[in-house]
N, C-alpha and C positions, 0 to 999 in steps of 0.2 A: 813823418810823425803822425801816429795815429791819431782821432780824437777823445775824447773822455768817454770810457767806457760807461753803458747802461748798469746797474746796479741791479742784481736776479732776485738778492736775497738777503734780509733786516739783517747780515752779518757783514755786507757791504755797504752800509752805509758809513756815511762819518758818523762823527757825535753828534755833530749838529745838523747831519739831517735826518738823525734818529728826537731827536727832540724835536724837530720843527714837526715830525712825522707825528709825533704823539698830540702835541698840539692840533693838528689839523681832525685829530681824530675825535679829540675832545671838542673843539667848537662842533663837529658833525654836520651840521650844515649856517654856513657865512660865508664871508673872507676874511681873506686877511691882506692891510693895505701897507704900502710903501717898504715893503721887502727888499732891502739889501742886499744888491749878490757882491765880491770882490774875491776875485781869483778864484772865480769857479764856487765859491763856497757863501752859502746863505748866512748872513749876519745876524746875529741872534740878542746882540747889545749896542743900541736899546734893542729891545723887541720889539719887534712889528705890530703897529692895532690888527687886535682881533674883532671882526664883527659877527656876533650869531644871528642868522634867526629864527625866526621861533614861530612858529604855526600852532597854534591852541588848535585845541581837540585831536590832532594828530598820535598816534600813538610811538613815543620817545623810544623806546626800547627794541622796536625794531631795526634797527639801522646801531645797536649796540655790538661790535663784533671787536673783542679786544684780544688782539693777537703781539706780542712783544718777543716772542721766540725769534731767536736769530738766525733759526733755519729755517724759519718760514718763508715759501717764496711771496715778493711782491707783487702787489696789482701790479698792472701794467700801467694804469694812470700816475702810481706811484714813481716808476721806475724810468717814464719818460718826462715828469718835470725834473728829479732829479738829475737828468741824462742833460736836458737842455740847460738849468743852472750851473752843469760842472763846464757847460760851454764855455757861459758869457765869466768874462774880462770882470767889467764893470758894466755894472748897470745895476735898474730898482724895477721891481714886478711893483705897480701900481697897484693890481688889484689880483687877487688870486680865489675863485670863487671855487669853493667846498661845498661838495654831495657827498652824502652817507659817512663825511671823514674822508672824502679821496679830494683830490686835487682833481676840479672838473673843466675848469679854463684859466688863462691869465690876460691882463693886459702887463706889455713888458718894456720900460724904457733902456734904451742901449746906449752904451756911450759913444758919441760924437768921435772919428778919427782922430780930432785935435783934442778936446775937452775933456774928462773924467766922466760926463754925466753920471746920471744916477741924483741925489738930493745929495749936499755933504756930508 
């Protein structure tokens, strides 16, 4: 059995990781904490905290690039959290820190072989 394939293109995503996608774009740079995965799929209810933030005097609108075509191909940043969350079982991304709107690192709790981990 092969594993969860990489996603190329915003027509391969799920629904919810086209919304968790848009989200990420919209905070632009933060994170986002206590991220839900079960059975491959990022939990969207409740919603995850989002944290922005926000550098004064910086100029906002460069790092503005709103692409929602579903032929568009993805970052690669994009296409390998995805690829990693279609992995995990169970488990919670504690922390997932956003650059420009992309996914730029995580910290990721996994589930224990006996336990569910993850928060309940």
């Amino acid at each position: 059995m092969s594993g969860p394939s990489r996603p190329c293109f915003a027509g391969d995503l799920l629904p919810g990781e086209r919304r968790f996608l848009a989200a990420m774009r919209e905070v632009g740079f933060g994170q986002f904490e206590f991220v839900q995965i079960r059975e491959g799929q990022i939990v969207l209810d409740p919603w995850p905290t989002a944290v922005r933030d926000v550098k004064f005097g910086a100029d906002a609108s460069a790092s503005e690039e709103r692409v929602t075509h579903l032929e568009c191909q993805l970052k690669r940043h994009v296409a390998e959290l995805f690829e990693y969350t279609r992995a995990v079982n169970v488990g919670e991304i504690r922390t997932l820190e956003i650059r420009h709107g992309l996914p730029f690192s995580m910290e990721i709790e996994l589930a224990t072989v006996k336990g569910p981990g993850g928060r309940p």
